[in-house]
C-alpha positions as CSV (number, residue, x, y, z in Angstrom):
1,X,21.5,25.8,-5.5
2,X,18.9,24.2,-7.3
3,X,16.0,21.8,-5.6
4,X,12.9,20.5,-5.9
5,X,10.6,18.6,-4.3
6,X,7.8,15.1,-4.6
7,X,5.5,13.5,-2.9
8,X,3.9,10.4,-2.6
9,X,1.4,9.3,-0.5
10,X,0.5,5.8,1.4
11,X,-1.8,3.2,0.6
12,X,-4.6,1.4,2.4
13,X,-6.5,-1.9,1.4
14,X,-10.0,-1.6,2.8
15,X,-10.7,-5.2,1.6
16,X,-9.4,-8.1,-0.4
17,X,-5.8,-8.6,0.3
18,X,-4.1,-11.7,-0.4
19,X,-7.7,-13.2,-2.5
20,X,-6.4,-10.4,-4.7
21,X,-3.2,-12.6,-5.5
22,X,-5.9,-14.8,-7.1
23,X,-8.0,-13.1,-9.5
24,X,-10.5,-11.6,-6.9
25,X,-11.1,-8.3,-6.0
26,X,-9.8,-5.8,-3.7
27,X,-10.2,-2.3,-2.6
28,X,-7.6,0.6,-1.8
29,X,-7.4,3.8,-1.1
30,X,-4.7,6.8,-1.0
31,X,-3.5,8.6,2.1
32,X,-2.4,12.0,1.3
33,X,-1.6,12.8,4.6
34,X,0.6,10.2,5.3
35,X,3.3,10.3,2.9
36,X,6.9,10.2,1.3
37,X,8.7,13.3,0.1
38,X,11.6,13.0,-2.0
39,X,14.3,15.9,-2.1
40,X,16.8,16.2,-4.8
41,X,19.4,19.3,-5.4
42,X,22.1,19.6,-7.3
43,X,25.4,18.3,-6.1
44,X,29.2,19.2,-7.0
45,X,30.5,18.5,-9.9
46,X,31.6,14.7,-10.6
47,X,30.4,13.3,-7.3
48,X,27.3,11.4,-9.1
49,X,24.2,10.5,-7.6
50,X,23.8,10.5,-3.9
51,X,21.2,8.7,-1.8
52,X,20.6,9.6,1.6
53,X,17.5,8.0,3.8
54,X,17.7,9.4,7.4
55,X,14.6,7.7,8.5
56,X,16.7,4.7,8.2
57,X,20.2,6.1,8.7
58,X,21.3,4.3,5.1
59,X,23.6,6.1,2.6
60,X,23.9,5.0,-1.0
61,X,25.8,5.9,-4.2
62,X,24.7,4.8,-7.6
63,X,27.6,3.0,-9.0
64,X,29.2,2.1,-5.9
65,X,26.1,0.9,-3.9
66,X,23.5,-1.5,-4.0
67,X,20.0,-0.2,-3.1
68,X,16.2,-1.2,-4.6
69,X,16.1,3.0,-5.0
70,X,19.7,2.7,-7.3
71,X,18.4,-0.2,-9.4
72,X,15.0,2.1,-10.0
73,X,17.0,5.5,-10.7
74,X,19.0,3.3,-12.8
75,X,15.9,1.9,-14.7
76,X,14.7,5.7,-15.2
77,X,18.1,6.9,-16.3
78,X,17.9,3.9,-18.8
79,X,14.0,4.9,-20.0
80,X,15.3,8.4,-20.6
81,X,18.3,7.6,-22.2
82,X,20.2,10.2,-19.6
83,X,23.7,9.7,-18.2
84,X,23.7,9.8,-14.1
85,X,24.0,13.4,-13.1
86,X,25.3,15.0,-10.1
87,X,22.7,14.7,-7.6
88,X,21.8,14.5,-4.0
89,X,18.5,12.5,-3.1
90,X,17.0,12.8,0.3
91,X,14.3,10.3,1.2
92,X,11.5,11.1,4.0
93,X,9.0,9.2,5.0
94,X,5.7,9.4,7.5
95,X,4.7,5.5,6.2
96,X,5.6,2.9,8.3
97,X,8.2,0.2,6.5
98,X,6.5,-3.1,5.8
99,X,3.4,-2.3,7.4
100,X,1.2,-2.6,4.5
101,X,0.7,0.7,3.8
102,X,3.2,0.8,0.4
103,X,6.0,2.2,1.8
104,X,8.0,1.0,-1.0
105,X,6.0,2.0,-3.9
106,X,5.2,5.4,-2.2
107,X,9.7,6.3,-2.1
108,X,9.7,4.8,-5.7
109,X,6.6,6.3,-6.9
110,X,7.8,10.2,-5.3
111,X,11.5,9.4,-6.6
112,X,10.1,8.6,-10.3
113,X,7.9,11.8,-10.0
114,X,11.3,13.8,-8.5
115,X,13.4,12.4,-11.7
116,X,10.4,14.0,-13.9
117,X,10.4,17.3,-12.5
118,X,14.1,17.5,-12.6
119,X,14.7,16.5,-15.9
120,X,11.7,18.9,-17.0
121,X,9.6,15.6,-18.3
122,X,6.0,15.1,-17.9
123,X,4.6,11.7,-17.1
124,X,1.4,10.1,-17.3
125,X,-0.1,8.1,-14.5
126,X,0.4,4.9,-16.6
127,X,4.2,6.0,-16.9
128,X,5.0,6.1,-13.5
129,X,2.8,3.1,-12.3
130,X,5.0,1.2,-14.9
131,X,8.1,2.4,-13.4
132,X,7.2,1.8,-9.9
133,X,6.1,-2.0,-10.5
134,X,9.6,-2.9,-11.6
135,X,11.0,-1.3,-8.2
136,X,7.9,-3.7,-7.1
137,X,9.0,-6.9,-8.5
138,X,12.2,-6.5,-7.2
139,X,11.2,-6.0,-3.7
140,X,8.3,-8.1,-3.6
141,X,8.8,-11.1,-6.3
142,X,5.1,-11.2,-7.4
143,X,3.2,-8.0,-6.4
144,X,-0.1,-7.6,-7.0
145,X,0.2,-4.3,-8.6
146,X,-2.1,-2.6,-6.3
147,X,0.0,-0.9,-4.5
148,X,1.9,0.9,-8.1
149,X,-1.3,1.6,-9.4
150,X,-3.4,3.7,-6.5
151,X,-0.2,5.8,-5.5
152,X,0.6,6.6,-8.7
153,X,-2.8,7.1,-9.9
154,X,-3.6,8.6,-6.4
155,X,-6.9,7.6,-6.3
156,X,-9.2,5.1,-4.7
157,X,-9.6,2.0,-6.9
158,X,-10.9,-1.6,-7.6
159,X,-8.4,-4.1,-8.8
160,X,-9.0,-7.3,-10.2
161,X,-5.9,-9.5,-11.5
162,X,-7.4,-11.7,-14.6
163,X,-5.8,-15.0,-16.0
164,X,-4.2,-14.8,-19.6
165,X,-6.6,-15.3,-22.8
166,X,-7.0,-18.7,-24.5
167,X,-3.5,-18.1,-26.4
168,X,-2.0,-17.3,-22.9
169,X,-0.7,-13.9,-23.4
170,X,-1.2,-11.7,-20.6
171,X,-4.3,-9.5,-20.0
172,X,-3.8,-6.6,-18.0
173,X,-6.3,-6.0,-14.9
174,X,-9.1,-5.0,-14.6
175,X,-9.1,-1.7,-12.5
176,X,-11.5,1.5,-12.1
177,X,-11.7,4.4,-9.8
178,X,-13.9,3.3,-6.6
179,X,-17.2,5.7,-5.7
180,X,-17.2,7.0,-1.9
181,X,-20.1,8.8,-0.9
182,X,-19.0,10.1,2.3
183,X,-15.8,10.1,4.3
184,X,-14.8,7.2,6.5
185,X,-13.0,8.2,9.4
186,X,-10.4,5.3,10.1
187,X,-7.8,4.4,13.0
188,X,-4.7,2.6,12.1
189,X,-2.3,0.9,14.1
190,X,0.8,-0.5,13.9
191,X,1.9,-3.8,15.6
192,X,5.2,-2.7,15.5
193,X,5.9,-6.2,13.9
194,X,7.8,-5.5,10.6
195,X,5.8,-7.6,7.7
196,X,7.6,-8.7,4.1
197,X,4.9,-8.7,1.7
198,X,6.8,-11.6,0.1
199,X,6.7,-13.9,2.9
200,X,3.1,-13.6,3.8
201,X,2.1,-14.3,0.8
202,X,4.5,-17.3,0.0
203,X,3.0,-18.5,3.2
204,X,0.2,-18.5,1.9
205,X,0.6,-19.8,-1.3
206,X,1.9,-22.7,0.3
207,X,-1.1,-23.3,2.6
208,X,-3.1,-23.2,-0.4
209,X,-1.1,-25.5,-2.7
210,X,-2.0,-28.0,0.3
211,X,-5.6,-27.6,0.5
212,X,-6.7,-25.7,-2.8
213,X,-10.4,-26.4,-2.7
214,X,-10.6,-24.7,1.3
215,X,-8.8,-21.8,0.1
216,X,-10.0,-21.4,-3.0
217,X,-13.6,-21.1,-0.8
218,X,-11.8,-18.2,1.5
219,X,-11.2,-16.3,-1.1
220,X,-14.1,-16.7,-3.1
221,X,-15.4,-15.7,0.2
222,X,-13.6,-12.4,0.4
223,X,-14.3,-11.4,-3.1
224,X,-18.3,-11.6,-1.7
225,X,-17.1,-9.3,1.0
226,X,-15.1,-6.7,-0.9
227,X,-18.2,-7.0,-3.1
228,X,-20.4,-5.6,-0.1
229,X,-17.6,-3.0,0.8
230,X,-17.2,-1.4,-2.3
231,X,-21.4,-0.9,-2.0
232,X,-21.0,0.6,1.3
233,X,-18.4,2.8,0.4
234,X,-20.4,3.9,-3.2
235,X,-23.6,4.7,-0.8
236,X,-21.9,6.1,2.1
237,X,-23.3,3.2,5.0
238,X,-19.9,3.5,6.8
239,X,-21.4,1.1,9.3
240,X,-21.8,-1.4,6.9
241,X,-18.4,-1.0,5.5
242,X,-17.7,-1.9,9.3
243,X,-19.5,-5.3,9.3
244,X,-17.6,-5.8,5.9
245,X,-14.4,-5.3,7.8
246,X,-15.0,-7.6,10.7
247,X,-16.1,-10.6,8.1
248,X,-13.0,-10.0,6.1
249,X,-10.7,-10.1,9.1
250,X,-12.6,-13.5,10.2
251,X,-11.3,-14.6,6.8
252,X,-7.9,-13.4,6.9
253,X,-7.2,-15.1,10.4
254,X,-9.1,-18.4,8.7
255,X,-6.3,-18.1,5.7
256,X,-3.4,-17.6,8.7
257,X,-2.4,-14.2,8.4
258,X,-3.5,-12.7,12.0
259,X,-1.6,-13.3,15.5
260,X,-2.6,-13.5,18.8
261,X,-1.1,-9.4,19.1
262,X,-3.5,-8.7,15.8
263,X,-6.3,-10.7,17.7
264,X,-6.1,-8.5,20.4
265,X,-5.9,-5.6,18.9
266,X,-9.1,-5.8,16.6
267,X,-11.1,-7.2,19.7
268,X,-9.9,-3.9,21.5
269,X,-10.8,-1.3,18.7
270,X,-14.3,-3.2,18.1
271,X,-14.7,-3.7,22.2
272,X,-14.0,0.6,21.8
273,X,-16.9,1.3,19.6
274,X,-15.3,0.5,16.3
275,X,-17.8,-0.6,13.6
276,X,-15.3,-3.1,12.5
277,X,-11.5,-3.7,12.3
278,X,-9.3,-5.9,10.1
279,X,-5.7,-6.5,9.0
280,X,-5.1,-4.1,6.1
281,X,-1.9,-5.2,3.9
282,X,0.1,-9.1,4.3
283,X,-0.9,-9.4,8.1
284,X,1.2,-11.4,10.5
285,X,2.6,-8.1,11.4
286,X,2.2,-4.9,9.9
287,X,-1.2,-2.7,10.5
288,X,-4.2,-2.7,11.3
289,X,-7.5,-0.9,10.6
290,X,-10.7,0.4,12.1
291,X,-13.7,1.8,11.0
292,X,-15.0,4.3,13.4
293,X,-17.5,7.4,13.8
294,X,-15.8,10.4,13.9
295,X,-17.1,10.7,17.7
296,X,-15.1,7.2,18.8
297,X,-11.6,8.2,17.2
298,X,-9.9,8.9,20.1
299,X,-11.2,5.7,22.9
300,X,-10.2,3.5,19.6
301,X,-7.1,5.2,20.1
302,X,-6.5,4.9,23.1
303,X,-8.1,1.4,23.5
304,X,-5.5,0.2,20.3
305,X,-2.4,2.0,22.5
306,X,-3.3,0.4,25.7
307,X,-3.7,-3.1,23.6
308,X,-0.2,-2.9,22.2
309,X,-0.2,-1.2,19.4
310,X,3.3,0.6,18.5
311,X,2.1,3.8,16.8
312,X,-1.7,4.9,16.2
313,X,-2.5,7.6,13.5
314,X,-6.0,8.5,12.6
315,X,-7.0,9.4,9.2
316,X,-9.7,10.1,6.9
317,X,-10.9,8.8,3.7
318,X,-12.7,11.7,1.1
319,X,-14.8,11.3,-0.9
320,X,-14.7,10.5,-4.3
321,X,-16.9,10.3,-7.4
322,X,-15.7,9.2,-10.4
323,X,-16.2,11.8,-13.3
């Protein structure tokens, strides 16, 4: 029996989320070892396609079903001009859900790469960002587009959201591959506190519409400190990136996406030895990230556990340089 396998891997803003909503920068990185793997084989004959996501104990049958994976199999199925065939899809996941790490983008992005390989079609980057960001849409209402574009590019970017041209068509954004010099050991943890993108950002668009000027200032603020993140990262000053992290989490909690439970976790990683620690993703909820020397990973750890937090995984970022 035939069946093949894709991957996917999470995401991780290291600065600039929610000012990115507005046409300022932000920074994020792949996690190949924490990641997605989609599953398909071939199933009998007339029983269709099959969706099965034991993480989450949910079943799902395209035609019968409604599912964010259907209506994105179905938008593939439509792109390639194929009829459904008979096929079992198995969905695993390391990523927590709604944590900020891309969880949804990383299951569309390895289910679009699965379709590929089983249909024998090769697809660009570009072609499966594309893809993904509809699956986005619908989950999120208005994405960024971060979150498509370094999965499926799997690589470390910048990526700047620009306002249409004078005729007001659409520009696309601006986005390149980041520059890190050396590799940044980081400790994540997870408040256990599920996060809709959607929500934390409505929130704060709300905020905003009340008080533009003040927020407009935040963010301008954190595009100044992605600014100095992105030049730690290109010269390899991890404990810079740190101080980066610790001003861009004061301006996260100024913009009202911390909690008293993210509060207390940053000031227990940083009270560890971490060089800095910060919301990474919507906030109010969701994870959290600190920058660490390789020798502190585990009393961050354990000082994050003993704070709270619901999981803890430790990862490192490589380097990269741009060719």
């Amino acid at each position: 029996m035939r069946t093949i396998h894709a991957h996917a891997s999470a995401k991780l803003i290291i600065a600039g989320e929610h000012a990115v909503v507005y046409q300022r920068p932000a920074l994020a990185v792949p996690l190949p070892d924490i990641r997605v793997t989609v599953q398909i084989t071939a199933g009998q004959p007339q029983t269709g396609c099959q969706l099965h996501m034991p993480d989450i104990q949910r079943s799902a049958r395209l035609g019968t079903d409604t599912d964010p994976l259907l209506e994105l199999l179905s938008d593939i199925l439509s792109a390639w001009q194929l009829s459904p065939p008979d096929i079992i899809i198995t969905v695993q996941s390391d990523i927590p859900i709604a944590s900020g790490m891309g969880s949804g983008a990383a299951v569309a992005t390895a289910l679009v790469r699965a379709c590929a390989i089983w249909v024998g079609r090769i697809l660009t980057p570009d072609e499966v960002a594309v893809l993904v960001f509809r699956s986005e849409q619908r989950l999120h209402g208005t994405p960024s587009g971060i979150d498509n574009t370094v999965i499926a590019y799997d690589q470390p970017i910048h990526f700047c959201r620009r306002g249409p041209l004078a005729d007001g068509s659409a520009q696309p954004p601006l986005m390149y591959p980041l520059t890190i010099a050396a590799p940044v050991t980081i400790v994540i943890a997870d408040t256990g506190v599920r996060s809709p993108t959607h929500l934390a950002v409505s929130g704060v668009r709300t905020r905003r519409s009340a008080n533009p000027a003040h927020y407009d200032a935040l963010f301008d603020a954190i595009g100044a400190v992605t600014s100095l993140a992105q030049a730690a990262l290109a010269s390899g000053d991890i404990a810079l990136l740190g101080m980066a992290a610790r001003q861009n989490q004061s301006l996260l909690a100024a913009i009202g996406v911390s909690t008293p439970l993210i509060d207390a976790l940053v000031n227990a990683a940083n009270t560890a030895g971490a060089y800095g620690t910060k919301i990474s993703g919507a906030g109010v909820g969701g994870i959290i990230m600190a920058v660490v020397a390789p020798d502190k990973r585990a009393a961050v750890a354990d000082a994050l556990r003993n704070a709270g937090a619901r999981t803890v995984m430790s990862t490192n970022i490589a380097p990269y340089l741009p060719a």
